[in-house]
Structure formats: C-alpha cells, structure tokens
C-alpha positions in Angstrom: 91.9 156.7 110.5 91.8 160.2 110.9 91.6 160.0 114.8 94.0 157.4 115.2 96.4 160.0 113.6 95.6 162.9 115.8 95.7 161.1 118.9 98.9 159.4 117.8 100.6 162.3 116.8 99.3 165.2 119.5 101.0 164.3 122.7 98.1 165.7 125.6 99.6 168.4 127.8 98.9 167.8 131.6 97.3 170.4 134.0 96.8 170.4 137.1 93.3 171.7 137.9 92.6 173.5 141.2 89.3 173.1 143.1 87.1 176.2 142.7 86.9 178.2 146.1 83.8 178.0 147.4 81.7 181.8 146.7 81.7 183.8 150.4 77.7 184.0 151.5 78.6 187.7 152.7 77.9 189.9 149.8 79.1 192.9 151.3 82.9 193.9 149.5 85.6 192.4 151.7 87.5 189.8 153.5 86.4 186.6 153.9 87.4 183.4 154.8 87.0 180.2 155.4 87.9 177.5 158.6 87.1 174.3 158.2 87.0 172.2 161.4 86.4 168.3 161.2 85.3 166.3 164.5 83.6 163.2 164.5 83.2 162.8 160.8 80.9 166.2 160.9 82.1 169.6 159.3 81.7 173.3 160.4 82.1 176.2 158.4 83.0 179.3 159.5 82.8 182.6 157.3 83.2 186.2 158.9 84.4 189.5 157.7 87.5 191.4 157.9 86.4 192.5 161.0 86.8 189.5 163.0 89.3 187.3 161.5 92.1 188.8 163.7 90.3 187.5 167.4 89.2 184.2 165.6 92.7 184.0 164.3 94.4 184.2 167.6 91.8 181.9 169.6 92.9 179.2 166.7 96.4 179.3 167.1 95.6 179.2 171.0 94.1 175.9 170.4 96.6 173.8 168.5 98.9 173.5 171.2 96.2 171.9 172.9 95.0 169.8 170.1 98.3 168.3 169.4 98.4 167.6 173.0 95.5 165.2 172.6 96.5 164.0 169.4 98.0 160.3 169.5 101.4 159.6 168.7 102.4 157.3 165.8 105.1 155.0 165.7 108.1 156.8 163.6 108.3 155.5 160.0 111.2 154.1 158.6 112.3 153.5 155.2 113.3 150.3 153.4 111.2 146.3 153.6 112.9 145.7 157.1 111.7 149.0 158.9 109.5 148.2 162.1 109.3 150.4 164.9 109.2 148.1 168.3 111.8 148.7 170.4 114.6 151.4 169.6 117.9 149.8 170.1 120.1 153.0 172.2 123.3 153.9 170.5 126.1 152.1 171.3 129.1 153.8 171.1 131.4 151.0 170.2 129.5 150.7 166.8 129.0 154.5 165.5 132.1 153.8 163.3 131.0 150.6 162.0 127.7 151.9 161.5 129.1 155.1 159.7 131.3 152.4 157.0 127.4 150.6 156.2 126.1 154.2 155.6 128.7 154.7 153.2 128.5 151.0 151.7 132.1 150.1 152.8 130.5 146.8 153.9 133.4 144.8 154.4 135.4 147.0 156.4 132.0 147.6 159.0 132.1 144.1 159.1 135.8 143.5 160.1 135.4 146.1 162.7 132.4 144.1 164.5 134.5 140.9 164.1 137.7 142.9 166.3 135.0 144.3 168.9 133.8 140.7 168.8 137.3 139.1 169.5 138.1 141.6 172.3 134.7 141.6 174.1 133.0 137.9 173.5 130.0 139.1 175.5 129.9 142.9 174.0 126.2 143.5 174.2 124.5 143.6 170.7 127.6 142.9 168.5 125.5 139.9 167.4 122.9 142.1 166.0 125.4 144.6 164.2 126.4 141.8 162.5 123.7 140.3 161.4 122.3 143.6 160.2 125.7 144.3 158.5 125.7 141.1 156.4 121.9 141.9 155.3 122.8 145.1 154.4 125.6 143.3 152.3 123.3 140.4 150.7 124.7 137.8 152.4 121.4 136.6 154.1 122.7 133.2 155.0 125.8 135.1 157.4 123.1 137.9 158.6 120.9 134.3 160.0 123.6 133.2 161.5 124.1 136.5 163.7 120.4 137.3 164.1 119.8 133.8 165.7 121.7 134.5 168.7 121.0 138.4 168.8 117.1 137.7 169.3 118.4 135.0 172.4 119.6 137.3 174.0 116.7 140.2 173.1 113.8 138.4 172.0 111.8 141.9 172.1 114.0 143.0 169.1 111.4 143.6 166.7 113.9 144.8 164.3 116.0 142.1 164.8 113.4 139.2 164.6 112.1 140.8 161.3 115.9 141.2 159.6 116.1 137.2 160.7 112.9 136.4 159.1 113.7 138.8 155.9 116.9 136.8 156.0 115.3 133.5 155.1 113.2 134.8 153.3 115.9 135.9 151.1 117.9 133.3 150.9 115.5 131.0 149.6 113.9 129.4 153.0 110.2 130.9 153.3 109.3 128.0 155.4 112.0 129.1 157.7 110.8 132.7 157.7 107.3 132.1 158.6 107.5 132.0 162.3 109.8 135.2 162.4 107.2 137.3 159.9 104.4 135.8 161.5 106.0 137.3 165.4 105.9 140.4 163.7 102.7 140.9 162.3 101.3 139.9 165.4 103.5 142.8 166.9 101.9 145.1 164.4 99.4 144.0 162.5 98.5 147.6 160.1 102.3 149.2 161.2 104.0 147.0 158.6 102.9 146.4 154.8 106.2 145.1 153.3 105.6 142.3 156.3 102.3 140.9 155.2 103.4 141.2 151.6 106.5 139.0 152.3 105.1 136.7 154.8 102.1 136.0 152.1 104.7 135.4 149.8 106.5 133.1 151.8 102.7 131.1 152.4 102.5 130.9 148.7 105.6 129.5 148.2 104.9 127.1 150.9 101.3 126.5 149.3 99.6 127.6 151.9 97.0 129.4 150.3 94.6 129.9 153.2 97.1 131.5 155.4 98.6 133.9 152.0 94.8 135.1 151.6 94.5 136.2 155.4 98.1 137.6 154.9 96.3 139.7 151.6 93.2 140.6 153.4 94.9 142.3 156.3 97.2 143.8 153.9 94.6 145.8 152.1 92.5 145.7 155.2 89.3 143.4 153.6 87.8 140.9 155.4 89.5 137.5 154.7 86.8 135.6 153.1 85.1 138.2 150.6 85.7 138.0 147.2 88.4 140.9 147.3 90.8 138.9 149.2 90.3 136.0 147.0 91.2 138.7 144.2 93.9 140.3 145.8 95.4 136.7 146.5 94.8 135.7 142.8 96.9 138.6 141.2 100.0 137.9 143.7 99.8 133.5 142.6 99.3 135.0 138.9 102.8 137.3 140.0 104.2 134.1 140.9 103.5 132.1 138.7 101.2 129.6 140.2 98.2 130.0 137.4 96.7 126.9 138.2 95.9 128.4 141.6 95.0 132.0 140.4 92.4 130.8 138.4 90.8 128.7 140.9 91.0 131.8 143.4 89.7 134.3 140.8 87.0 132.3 139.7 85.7 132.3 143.9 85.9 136.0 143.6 83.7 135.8 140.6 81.6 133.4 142.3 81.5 135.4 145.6 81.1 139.0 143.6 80.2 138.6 140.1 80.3 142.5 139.6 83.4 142.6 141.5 85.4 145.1 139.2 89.0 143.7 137.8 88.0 139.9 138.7 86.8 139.3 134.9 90.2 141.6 133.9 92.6 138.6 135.7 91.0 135.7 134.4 91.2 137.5 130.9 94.8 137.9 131.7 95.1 134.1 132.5 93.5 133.0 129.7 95.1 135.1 127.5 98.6 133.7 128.9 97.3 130.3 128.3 96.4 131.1 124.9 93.1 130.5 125.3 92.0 133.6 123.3 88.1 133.0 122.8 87.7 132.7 126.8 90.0 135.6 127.0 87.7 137.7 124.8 85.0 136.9 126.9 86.2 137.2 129.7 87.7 141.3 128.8 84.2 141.8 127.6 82.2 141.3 130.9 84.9 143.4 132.5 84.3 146.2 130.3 80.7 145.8 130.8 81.4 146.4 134.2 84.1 148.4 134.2 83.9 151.0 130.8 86.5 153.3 132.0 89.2 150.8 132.3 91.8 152.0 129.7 94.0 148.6 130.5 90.8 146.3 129.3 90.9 148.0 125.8 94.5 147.2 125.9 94.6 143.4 126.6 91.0 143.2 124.3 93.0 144.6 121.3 96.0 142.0 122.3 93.7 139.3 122.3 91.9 140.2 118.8 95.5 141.3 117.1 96.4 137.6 117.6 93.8 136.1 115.9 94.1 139.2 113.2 91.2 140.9 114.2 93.3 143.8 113.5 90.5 146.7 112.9 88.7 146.0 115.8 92.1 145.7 117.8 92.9 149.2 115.8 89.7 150.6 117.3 89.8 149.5 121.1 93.6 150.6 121.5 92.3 153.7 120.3 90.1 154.1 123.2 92.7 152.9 125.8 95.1 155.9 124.7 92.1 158.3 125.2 91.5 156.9 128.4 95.5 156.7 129.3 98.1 158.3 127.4 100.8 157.6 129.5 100.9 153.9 129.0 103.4 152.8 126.3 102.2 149.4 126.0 99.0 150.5 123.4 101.3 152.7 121.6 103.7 149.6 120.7 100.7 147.5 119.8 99.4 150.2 118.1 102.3 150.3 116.4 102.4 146.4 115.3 98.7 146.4 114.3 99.0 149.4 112.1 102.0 147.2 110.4 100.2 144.5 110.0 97.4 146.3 108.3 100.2 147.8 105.4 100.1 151.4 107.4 103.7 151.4 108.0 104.1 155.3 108.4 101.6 155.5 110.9 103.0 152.4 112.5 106.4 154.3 112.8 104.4 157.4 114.5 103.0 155.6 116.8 106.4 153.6 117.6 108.5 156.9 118.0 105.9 158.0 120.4 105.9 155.2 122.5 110.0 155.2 122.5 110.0 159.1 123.6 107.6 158.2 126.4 110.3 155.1 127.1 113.8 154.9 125.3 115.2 152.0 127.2 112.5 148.9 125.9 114.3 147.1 123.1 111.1 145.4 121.6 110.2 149.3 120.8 113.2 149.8 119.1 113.2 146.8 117.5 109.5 147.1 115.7 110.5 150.6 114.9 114.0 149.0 113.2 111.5 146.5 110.9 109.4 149.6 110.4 112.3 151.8 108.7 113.5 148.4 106.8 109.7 148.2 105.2 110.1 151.9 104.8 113.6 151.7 102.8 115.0 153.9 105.5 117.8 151.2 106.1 120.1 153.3 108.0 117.5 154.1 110.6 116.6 150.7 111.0 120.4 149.8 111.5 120.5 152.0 113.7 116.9 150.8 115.9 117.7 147.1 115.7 121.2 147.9 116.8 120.1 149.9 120.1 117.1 147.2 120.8 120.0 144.6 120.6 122.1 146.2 122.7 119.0 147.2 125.4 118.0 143.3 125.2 121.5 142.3 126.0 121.8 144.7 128.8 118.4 143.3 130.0 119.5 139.8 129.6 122.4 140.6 131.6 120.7 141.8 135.0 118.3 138.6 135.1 
C-alpha cells in the first residue's frame, strides 16, 4: 500500500528532454557543425571546421531560392469542418460589409443586408452563396440548403459551396441527403479534406451502409479498405454511435483478419464491458495486454471490470500500473478513489479523489465521491460543500445536452 500512497500523493513533474547532439568526428578544438540534407529517403552528413563553414554557408543559402523553386505548392489550409480549398471565390465588393457583420457574429444583421442586395439585384452574382454560407454560420442549416441549392446551379465548381450544402444536411438531420454532396467532394480531394471523410462516413453509418463507412475510414487514415485496421477503425466510430451490434461484428473481422492487431481485443473489451458481460470483458482486456503491455488505458478498463464484481485488490493493483504508465488521465485516479472506499481506506480514497479533481475541477462524479468520502470521514462540512458543487456541475452538464 505503500506505493499506491506515493504515487497517489507525488504528482510527476514533466520535462522535456532534448536529443543529445551527435559528438563532432574532428577532434581537433573548434567549430563544428552539422548539415543534414535529406533526398530520396537517403541522408548526408556534413561536418567541417571553422574554417569552412563561412563558403559552405553562403553556397546553402544560394540554393534555397532554388529549392523552393522546385518545391510543390500545397493547397492553403483553412480552419473549421467546412474548409476545402477548390476554387477561391474573388471578393465581391458588395459583400465585404456583410461579410465583416459574420466575422463579428452579428448574424442577423449580415443576413438582412444579403436579403436588400438581393431585392435590388435579383441576379447579383453569388448573393445565393453569401446566404447560404451566412445561415450556416448561424445554425440554421435548413435556410443555408435552401441558398446553397441554387448557388452550386449556377457554379457547380464551388467546392466550398457544394461542401457547406452537404455539411448542411448533414446537420440538420438528413445524411442521406448529404451523401452525394460529401461524396463530390472527396472525389475532389481525396487526402485534402479529413473532417470530409469523417462526416461523409458518418453519414454511411447512419444510413447503414457499412461498406461504403469502412472505405470512407480507410481513406481517412490512409489503410487499405479491407485490412483488419479499417475494420477497426470502422468499429470504434459504430461503438461512438452507438450501433454495438455492428461494432462487434466489425471488431471481431479485425480480430479475425489480424489477431495481434493491437487495440482490437481493447474494443471488444469495451463492448463487452458496456454490455455487462464482465467475464468476456476480462478476457478480452487480458489478450490485449498480452499484446499490448504498455497500454496504461487496458489496466484502467481491467480494474473497472474486476471492481464490479469486487475484485477490488487486484483492481487496486492494475490502476496502480495505469497511473505509472499515464498520470495525466483522471479516470484511474477516480476509480482509484472508489476502490480504495470500498476496501474501508477512506483517507487514501480522499487523496486520490483530490488529485483527480486538481487535475479536473469541473466533473461532478469527482466531487461527488469526494462529498461521500468526507461524510464517512465526519468531515460534514466538506462534504456539503463537494456534493453541493457536483450538483451544481451535474446540473450545468445536464443543461447543455
């Protein structure tokens, strides 16, 4: 118990280790250094003396000009799920002050600008578009279809446009409408756009179809479609939402197609252990850590799965070895502090409680085991005080959902 109290109680300091520099072949007392020049996946290394770093020097700095020359240019990135660089719209000057109200979230008032450029020019080019990107950028997704639909008739290369429609749908709650818009897109640019693959796998899933949601998957982490990792990678986003039936069947094909596949044994420990099937949830956290001993979360959900059928020193012992692993994951640090409760150790309990709740003040179940904690304790005004701030979190919480 010893350990458990040390590591529960001495928070780990973080440093940030530097690579050693590698030890100049040139024994002789002086300058060295070091230019490292990649091409075609081979390295060179270049050490001289003081003497000649100056000509080298200049003869680098020659060459980057050129070098950049050569380079390729990327697309520009842009921020936010609907970013896609296709075709740059030009500023229209009619819309910088419209577009200057949605910078500064004055929604409504961009809005009833378009609508008076709209009434005094019916066939204003793009006012369509500013629309329809105005009332996504508002939320109302339904209003920002309405626009986009006639914005991509009359520019059916507007990638950004044909994605913000898609998103749209997407949105508001019709993923069999967005399909065809998302789909135009990846096609467009198949690696450019993550968020698109993400949402357009989404939208199969919803749809149930699971084929097309595991392509979507693979060329979203870039794995061929039918290997076991895109079966896994599909599996964790059903599990996300909520379609367990289906996760399970795709996890056990990655286990089928890679039985040493590392995390495959991890989800289908995580589905059992949602199920409440805690025996095949044991088992299944086992073969993953026989696969996979450095994974602090296995020792996590392992010690979940023996605390609840009050296995409580061997759960004691494997969220021991999670925090050595991690310590800056607060969900062993609030089992922790419920096993250590169960077991009569109520002070230790509390340490490990107030550790989790400085690493994360704002989750009510913390506060609330730390509130029954005191009560045990006799420390009633603390634990007035804990169950009064986990109500009030769990309110808040309630509140946003």
């Amino acid at each position: 118990m010893a350990t458990a109290i040390s590591s529960i109680t001495e928070r780990p300091t973080n440093t940030l280790a530097l690579p050693n520099l590698p030890p100049s072949h040139d024994a002789r007392p002086g300058l060295s250094f070091y230019v490292l020049i990649s091409a075609d996946s081979s390295c060179v290394r270049l050490s001289m003396s003081l003497s000649r770093w100056i000509s080298v020097l200049v003869l680098v700095i020659s060459t980057v000009p050129v070098l950049m020359a050569q380079a390729p240019q990327l697309p520009p990135s842009q921020s936010g799920p609907a970013s896609v660089a296709t075709k740059a719209q030009p500023a229209n000057p009619d819309f910088a002050q419209a577009q200057r109200l949605l910078q500064q979230g004055k929604y409504d008032e961009a809005i009833s600008q378009l609508h008076q450029l709209a009434s005094q020019n019916v066939k204003l080019p793009g006012v369509s578009r500013e629309l329809g990107a105005a009332y996504y950028k508002k939320g109302d997704y339904q209003k920002a279809a309405e626009y986009l639909k006639p914005a991509i008739q009359e520019d059916p290369k507007d990638g950004e446009a044909v994605q913000l429609l898609g998103l749209s749908y997407y949105l508001g709650g019709h993923p069999t409408d967005a399909i065809p818009y998302l789909e135009r897109v990846d096609t467009w640019l198949p690696r450019a756009n993550v968020d698109a693959s993400y949402i357009l796998g989404i939208c199969y899933i919803q749809t149930k179809d699971y084929p097309k949601a595991r392509k979507a998957f693979a060329r979203m982490f870039d794995v061929p479609p039918d290997s076991a990792a895109s079966y896994l990678f599909t599996a964790r986003m059903l599990l996300r939402q909520e379609f367990q039936p289906i996760a399970e069947e795709y996890a056990q094909k990655a286990v089928t197609l890679d039985p040493k596949l590392p995390l495959t044994h991890f989800l289908l420990g995580e589905l059992y252990l949602f199920k409440s099937k805690i025996p095949e949830a044991i088992t299944e956290f086992q073969k993953e850590l026989s696969l996979n001993p450095g994974h602090a979360a296995t020792y996590y959900k392992l010690a979940d799965a023996y605390s609840r059928v009050q296995k409580f020193d061997d759960a004691e012992r494997l969220l021991q070895r999670s925090i050595w692993l991690d310590a800056t994951s607060t969900g062993p640090y609030i089992l922790m502090g419920k096993v250590l409760d169960k077991k009569g150790e109520t002070e230790l309990a509390v340490r490990a409680l107030q550790r989790a709740l400085a690493m994360d003040p704002n989750n009510p179940v913390t506060h609330h085991l730390l509130g029954q904690a005191y009560r045990e304790l006799g420390r009633n005004e603390d634990a007035e005080r804990e169950l009064k701030i986990g109500g009030q979190l769990q309110q808040r919480q309630d509140q946003k959902e």
